[in-house]
N, C-alpha and C positions, 0 to 999 in steps of 0.2 A: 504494500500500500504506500502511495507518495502523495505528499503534503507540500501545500505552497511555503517556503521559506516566510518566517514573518517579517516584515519591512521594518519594523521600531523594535528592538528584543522587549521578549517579553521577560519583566525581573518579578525576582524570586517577593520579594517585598521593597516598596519604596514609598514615600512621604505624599499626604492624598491631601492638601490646601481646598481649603475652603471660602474662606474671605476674610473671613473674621480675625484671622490671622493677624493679615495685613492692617485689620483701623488701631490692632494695638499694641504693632508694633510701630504705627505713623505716631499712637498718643506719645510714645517713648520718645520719639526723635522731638515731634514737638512740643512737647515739655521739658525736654533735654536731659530726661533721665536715660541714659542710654551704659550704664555703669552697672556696680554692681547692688546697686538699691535700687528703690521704683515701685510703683504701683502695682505692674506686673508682677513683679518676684512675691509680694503681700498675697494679693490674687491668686496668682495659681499654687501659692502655697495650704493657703485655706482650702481652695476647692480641692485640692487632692484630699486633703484632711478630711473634708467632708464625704470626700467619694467613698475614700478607702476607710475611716471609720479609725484611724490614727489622733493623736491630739497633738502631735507635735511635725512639722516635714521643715527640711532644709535645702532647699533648691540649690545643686552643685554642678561643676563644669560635666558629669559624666556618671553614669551608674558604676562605673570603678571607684571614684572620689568616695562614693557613699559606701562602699562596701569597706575601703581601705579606710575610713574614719570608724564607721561599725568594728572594725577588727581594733583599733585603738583604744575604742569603750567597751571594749571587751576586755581589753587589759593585757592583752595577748605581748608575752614575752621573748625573748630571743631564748629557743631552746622548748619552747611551752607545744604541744601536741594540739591539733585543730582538725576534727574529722569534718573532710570534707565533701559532697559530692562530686561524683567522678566521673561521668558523662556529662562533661556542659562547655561550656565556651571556657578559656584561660583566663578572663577577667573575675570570675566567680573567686578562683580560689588562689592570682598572684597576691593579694593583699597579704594573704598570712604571709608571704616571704619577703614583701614590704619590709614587715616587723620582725622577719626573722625567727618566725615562730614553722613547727614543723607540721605540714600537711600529712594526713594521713588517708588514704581514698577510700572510700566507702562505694562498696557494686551496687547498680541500677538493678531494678525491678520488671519485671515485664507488665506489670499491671501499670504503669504511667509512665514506666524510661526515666524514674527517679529514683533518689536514694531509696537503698533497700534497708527499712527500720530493724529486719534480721539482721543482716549486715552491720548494721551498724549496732546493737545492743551487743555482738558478737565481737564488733572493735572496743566497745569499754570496756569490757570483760578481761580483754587482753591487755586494754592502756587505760586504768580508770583514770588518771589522773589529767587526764585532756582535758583541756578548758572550755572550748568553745566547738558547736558544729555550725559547720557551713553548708546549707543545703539551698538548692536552685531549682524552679521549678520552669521543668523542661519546656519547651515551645509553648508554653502557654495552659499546661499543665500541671492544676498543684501537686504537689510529693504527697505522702501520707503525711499532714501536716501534724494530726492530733498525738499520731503513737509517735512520730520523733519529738515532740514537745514533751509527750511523758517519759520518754529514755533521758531527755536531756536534764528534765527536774530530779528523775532516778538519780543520776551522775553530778549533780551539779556545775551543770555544763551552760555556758552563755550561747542561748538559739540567735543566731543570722538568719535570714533569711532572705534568699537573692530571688527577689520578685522580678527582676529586669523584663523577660519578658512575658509576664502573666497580671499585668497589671489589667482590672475588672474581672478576673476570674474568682471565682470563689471555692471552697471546701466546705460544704456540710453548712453552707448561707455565712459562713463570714468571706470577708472581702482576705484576699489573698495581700502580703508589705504589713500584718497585724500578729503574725504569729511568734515572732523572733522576737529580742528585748528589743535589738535594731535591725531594721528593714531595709532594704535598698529597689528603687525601682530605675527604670531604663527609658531616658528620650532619645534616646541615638534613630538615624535617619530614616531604619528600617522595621521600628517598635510600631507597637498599637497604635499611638498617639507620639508624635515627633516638638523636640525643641530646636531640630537639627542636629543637635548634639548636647547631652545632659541628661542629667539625672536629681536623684531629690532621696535622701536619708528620712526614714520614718521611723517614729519612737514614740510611746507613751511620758517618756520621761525626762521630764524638762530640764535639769542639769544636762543630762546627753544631750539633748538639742542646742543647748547654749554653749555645750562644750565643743561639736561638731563645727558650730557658727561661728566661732572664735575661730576654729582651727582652721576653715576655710579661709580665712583673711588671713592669712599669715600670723595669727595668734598675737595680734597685737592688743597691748593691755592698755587700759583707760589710764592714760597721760597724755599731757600736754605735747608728749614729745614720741618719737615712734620707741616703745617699751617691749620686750621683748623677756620673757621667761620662761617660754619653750620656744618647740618649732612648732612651725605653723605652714600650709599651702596657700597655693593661690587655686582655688577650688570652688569658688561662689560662680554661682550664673549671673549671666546677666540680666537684666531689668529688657533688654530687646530679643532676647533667645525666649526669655520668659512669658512672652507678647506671644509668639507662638505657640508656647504652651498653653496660652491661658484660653485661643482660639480651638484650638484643637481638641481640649479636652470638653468642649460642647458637642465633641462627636465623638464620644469614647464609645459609647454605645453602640451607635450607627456604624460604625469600625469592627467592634465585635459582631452582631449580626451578619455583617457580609462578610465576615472571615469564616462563620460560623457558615455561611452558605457556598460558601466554597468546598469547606470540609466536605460538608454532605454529597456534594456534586462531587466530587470525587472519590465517595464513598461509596455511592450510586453508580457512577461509572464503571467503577473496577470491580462490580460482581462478575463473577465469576473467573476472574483472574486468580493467581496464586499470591497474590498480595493480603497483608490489613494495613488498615490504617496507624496511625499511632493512636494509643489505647488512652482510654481513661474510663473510671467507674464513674457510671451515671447517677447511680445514687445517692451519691457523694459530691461530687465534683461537676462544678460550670467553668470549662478551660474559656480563654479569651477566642481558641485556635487561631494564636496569631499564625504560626506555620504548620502547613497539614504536608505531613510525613507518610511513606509508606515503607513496609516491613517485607522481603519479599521470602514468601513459606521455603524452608529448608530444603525442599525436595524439588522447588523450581529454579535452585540456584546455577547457574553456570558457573564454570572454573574462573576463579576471578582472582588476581595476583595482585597486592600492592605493599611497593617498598615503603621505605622512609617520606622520601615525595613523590612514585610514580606508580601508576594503576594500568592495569591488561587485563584480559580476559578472554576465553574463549569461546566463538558464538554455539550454543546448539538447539538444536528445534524443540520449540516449546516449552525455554527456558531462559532467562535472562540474570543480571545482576546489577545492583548501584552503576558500575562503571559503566556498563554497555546502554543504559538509560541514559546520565546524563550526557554522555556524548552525542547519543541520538539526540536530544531534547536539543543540546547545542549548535547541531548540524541546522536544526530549525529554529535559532536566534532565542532560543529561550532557555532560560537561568534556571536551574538546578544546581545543589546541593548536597553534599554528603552530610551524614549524620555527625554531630560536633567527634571528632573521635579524642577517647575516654583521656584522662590526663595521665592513668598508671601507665599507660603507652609512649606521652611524648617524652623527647628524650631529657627534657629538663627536669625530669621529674622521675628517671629513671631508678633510683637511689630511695624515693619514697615508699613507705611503706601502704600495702593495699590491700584490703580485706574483702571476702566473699563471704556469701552465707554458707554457700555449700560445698564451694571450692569451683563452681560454674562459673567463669567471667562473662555475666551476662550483657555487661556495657561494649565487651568485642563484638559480642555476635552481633549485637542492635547495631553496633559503626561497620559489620562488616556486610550485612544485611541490608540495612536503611537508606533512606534519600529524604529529602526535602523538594517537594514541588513548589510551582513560581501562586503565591499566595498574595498577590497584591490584590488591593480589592478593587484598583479602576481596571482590572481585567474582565473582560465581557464575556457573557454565557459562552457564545460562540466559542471563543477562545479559548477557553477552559475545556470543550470539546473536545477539540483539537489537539490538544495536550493529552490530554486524555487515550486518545486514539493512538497517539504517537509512543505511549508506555504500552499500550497494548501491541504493539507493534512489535515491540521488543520480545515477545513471547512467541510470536508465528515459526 
């Protein structure tokens, strides 16, 4: 079967403007707040607050700034143990190394493609003395938020929580950036709702947030003169990045829905294919589905090789793999992805220690299995068709 090439690629996810955007990030220029104060930053700070059901948020250059201040009010030491999820992007879990404190990986789950709470009751067991867990909730999908909340009270462990990108998603009706003492969520270009670039630290408790707010500034103290008694970054958004946020987030909703309609259309699509979708329990859990992922069953896999940075594969009938997709998807101008692959794998992190529940590495098989399909939501029924046909293709 052949497909017209698409004339514009089609991306995986990219930033969706609406207007409103733009009158407040013009209020910025023409009140000349365009720094790191302003009307904005106030704004979209509350409304997050109010969305997500937090009492305190810190608008900052990047959902790393917030995770890497979250690991500071955590206390986290040079030498101190930090179980972390271990299928997710690198920014989840460089902050422990920031501080010099030592990550530990925790295996994914097949019920959501996040930390596994066996796995991980099974890593305190062996390291009680770990301070802090860092868990990430996959493409838009919460972890089992409630039993790693009761492992971490078991251990007296400080909960993170890397909302980046699952922000409107819920577990069991609370709002996903609430579960952790400190919360981190994600504006970067290709999230829910976009600042361009930024993020925003969420906390019930208002020392952490004044402590975070400080430190974003360069940690300068109330004197007459620039005071200095720690260190401090330059981590604060600004007051015109913040203009977009404060637009965009009047379509947090309207974001989730068509993500949400995407999923399903391509959940509908690929019956009877040897695919799933990425999973989550419905009884429980309302993902944002910022990104819909699929899983291709063990027995449709093609021989599929990949080094350090390069990927092969061998074609055969009625069988496909991650590699032999996204190149096809490519051939026809359209953005695919592989699944984040696990952190016990990269080489910086070779040397870490990483625990399974059963001795199964379930976080390989999901990166060795998995793809990320193009999830933007100005992508058009049509279009999404198309895509669709073009994975099916892969299996003829």
């Amino acid at each position: 079967m052949s497909f017209e090439r698409f004339e514009s690629k089609l991306w995986l996810a990219t930033p969706t403007m609406h207007g409103e955007e733009q009158a407040y990030v013009k209020e910025a220029f023409d009140t000349n707040w365009v720094s790191t104060v302003g009307a904005n930053l106030d704004a979209l700070e509350k409304g997050i607050c109010e969305k997500v059901g937090c009492k305190y948020a810190v608008a900052l250059s990047a959902g790393t700034a917030a995770l890497h201040l979250a690991v500071k009010l955590a206390g986290i030491q040079p030498g101190d143990k930090v179980m972390c999820s271990d299928m997710t992007f690198a920014a989840t879990v460089n902050p422990v190394a920031y501080e010099k404190g030592e990550q530990i990986f925790i295996d994914t789950e097949y019920d959501t493609w996040n930390m596994d709470p066996l796995a991980l009751e099974k890593a305190f067991q062996l390291y009680p003395d770990a301070k802090a867990v860092v868990v990430a909730n996959l493409y838009g999908t919460p972890a089992k938020l409630d039993e790693i909340q009761t492992i971490c009270k078991k251990y007296n462990a400080v909960l993170i929580e890397d909302a980046a990108e699952s922000l409107g998603a819920t577990y069991k009706g609370i709002q996903t950036g609430t579960f952790g003492a400190y919360n981190a969520i994600s504006f970067n270009g290709n999230k829910i709702i976009t600042t361009s670039g930024g993020g925003m630290l969420l906390t019930d408790d208002k020392d952490a947030a004044d402590k975070a707010r400080k430190w974003s500034t360069q940690a300068r103290e109330n004197a007459p003169w620039y005071q200095h008694e720690e260190y401090g970054y330059n981590y604060r958004m600004s007051n015109i990045l913040a203009g977009i946020g404060r637009g965009q987030l009047l379509h947090l909703e309207e974001h989730i829905a068509r993500k949400k309609e995407i999923y399903m259309r391509y959940k509908e699509g690929f019956k009877g294919l040897p695919v799933q979708m990425n999973p989550y329990m419905e009884d429980s859990m309302k993902p944002n589905f910022w990104l819909s992922c699929v899983i291709i069953n063990k027995e449709a896999m093609c021989k599929q090789v990949r080094t350090a940075t390069e990927a092969s594969y061998e074609s055969e009938p009625g069988k496909s793999c991650p590699t032999e997709i996204l190149e096809r998807l490519a051939e026809y101008n359209v953005e695919g992805r592989p699944i984040w692959k696990p952190m016990h794998l990269q080489p910086i992190c070779k040397n870490n220690l990483f625990v399974t529940a059963n001795g199964t590495d379930v976080g390989a098989d999901i990166f060795d299995r998995g793809l990320c399909l193009p999830s933007d939501i100005k992508m058009t029924e049509e279009q999404q068709k198309i895509v669709i046909e073009i994975v099916k293709s892969c299996f003829e």
